[in-house]
C-alpha positions in Angstrom: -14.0 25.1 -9.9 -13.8 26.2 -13.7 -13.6 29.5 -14.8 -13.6 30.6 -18.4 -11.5 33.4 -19.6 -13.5 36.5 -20.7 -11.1 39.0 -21.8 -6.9 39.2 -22.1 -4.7 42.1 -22.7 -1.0 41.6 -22.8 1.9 43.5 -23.8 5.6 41.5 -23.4 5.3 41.2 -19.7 2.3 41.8 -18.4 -1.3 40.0 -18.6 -4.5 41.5 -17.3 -6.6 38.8 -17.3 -9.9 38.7 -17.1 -12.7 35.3 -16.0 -15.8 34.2 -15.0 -16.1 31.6 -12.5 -18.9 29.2 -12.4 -20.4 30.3 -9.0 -19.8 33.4 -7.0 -16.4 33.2 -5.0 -15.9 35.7 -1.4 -12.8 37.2 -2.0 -11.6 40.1 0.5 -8.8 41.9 -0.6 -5.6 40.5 0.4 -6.5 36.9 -0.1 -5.4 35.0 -3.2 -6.5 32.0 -5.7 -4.9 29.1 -6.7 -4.8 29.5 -10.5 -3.8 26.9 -13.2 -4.2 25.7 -16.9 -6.3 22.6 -17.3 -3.5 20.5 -18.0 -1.2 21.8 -15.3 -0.7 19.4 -11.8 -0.3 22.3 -9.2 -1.7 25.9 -10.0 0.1 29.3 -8.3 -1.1 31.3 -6.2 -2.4 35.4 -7.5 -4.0 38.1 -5.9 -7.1 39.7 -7.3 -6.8 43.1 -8.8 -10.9 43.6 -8.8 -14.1 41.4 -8.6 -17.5 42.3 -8.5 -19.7 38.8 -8.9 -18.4 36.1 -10.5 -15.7 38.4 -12.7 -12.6 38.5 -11.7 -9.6 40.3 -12.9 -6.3 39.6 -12.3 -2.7 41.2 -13.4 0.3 39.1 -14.0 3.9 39.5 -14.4 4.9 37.3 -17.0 7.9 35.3 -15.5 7.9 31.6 -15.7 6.5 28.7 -17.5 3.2 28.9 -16.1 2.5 32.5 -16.8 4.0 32.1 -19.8 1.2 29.2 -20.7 -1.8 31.9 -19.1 -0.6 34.1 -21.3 -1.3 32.4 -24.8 -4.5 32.2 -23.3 -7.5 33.2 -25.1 -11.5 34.2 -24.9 -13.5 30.6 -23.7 -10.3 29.2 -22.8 -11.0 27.4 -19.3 -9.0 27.5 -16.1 -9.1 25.9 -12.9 -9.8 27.9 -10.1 -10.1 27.5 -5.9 -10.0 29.7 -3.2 -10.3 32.1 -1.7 -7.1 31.2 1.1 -5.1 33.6 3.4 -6.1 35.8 6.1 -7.1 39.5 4.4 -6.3 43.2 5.0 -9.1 43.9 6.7 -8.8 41.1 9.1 -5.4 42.1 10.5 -4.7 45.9 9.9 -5.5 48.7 12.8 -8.3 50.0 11.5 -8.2 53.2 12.8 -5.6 54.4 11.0 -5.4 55.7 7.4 -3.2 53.6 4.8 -0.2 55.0 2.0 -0.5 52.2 0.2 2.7 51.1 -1.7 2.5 48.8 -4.4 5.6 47.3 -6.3 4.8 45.9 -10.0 2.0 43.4 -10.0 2.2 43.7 -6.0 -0.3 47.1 -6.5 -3.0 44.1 -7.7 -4.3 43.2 -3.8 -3.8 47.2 -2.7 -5.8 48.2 -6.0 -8.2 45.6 -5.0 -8.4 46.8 -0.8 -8.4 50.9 -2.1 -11.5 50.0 -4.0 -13.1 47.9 -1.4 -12.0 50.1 2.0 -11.5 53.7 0.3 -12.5 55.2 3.6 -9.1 53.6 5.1 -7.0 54.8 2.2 -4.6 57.6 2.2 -2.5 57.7 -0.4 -1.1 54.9 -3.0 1.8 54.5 -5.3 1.6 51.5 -7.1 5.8 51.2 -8.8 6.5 49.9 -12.6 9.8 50.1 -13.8 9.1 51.2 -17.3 6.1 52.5 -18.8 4.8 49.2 -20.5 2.0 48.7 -18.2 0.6 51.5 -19.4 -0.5 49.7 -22.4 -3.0 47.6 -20.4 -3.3 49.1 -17.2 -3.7 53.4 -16.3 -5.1 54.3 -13.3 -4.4 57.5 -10.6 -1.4 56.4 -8.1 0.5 55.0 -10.7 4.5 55.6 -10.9 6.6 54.7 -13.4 10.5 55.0 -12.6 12.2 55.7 -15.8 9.6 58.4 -16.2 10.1 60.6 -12.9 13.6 59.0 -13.0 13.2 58.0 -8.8 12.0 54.5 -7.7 8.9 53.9 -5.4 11.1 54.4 -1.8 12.5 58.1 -3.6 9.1 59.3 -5.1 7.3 58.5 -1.0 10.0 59.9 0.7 10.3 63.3 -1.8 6.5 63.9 -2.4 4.5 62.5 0.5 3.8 64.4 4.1 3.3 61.6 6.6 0.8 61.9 9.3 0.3 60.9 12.6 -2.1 58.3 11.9 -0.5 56.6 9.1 0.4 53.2 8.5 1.7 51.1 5.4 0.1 48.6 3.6 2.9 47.3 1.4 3.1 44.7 -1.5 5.8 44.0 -3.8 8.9 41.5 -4.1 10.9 40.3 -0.8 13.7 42.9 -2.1 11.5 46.1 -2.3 9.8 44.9 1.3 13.4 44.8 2.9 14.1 47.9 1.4 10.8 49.3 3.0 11.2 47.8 6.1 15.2 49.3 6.5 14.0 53.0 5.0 11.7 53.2 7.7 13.4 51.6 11.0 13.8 54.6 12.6 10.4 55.4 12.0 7.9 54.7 14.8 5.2 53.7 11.9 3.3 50.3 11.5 3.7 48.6 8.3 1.9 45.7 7.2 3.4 43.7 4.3 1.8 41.0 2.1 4.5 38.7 1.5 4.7 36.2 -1.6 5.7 32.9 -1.7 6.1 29.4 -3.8 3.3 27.4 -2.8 2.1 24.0 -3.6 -1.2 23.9 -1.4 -2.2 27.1 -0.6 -3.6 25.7 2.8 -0.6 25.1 5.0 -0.4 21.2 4.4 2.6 21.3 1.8 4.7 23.4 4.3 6.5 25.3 1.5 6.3 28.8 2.4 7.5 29.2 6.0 8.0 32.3 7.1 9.9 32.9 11.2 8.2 35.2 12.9 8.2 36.3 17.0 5.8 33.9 17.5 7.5 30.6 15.9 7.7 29.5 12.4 3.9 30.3 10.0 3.0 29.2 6.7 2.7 32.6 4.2 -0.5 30.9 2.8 -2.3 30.2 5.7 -1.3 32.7 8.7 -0.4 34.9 6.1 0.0 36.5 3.4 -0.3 40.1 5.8 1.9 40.2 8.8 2.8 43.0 10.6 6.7 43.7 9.5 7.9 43.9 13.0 6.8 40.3 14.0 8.6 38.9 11.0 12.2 38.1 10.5 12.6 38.6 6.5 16.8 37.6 6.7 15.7 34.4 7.7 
């Protein structure tokens, strides 16, 4: 499907970008979209920071050659689009508990997305940036910025947040900051639900390039995934 770009902002390493599709797309937070340039074979796969209708908004961390290409992007420029794949928050968390939600860089984008959707299920958030760049495009309540309370995300929950008994953890971020999570809290009798990323070529568990081993055999990230309870999941695998 196309979509045509209504609005970028960008700094060096960030895009918040901004389309319209052609007809109205579901998307629950949690799920993803195969985005790509018109000339591009294979798109990638990035999680929805807000919709209402057929807007969407997505932010992107600038890293490789296809980010690089969305981000000389400009108003009217078309995209391809399809989705929505993955199996969303809402569809595999216990909901009746309340969420800290913990977001690392452009990992806060599907949290951002669930807190607006499900803020009856939402307890707290901290959504991580390194440096205070993002600030530039993107300034919303939750948001931590390391160099400027001189902690990282793990410090500033454990120093300034009072768990409860009804808490869980709805965590999205790189594999590093997830093994991190999943280590700090071992001892912890606490349910954390991660959204794991992945290379992917299909997005619907044909291309088998995003295995992940859990308890119950080998899944694909983009099609049993991208939530799994961190306890099922073997993540030194």
């Amino acid at each position: 499907m196309n979509c045509i770009v209504k609005d970028i902002k960008k700094t060096e390493n960030y895009i918040l970008l901004t389309v319209e599709t052609e007809k109205e797309i579901l998307i629950e937070p949690g799920q993803f979209v195969m985005l790509k340039p018109k000339y591009y074979d294979f798109g990638k796969p990035f999680s929805v920071i807000f919709q209402e209708g057929k807007i969407i908004k997505f932010l992107i961390a600038v890293v490789g050659e296809l980010t690089t290409e969305l981000k000389m992007l400009k108003e009217n420029d078309e995209l391809d689009i399809r989705g929505a794949y993955g199996i969303p928050f809402i569809n595999k968390i216990d909901k009746s508990k309340k969420y800290i939600l913990l977001g690392g860089d452009c990992g806060s984008a599907p949290l951002i997305h669930f807190s607006e959707k499900y803020p009856h299920l939402v307890d707290k958030k901290i959504y991580g940036y390194a440096t205070s760049e993002i600030r530039k495009i993107f300034n919303i309540k939750g948001l931590h910025i390391d160099e400027e309370e001189k902690m990282n995300l793990i410090e500033k929950l454990f120093k300034d947040i009072k768990f409860e008994n009804n808490n869980a953890f709805l965590v999205c971020g790189s594999m590093d900051m997830i093994k991190s999570i999943k280590k700090a809290f071992s001892l912890y009798n606490v349910k954390i639900y991660a959204s794991l990323e992945a290379i992917m070529g299909c997005g619907i568990g044909i291309c088998k390039g995003c295995p992940v081993k859990t308890k119950n055999g080998i899944k694909m990230i983009c099609k049993d995934g991208p939530i799994f309870d961190l306890s099922e999941v073997n993540l030194e695998w």
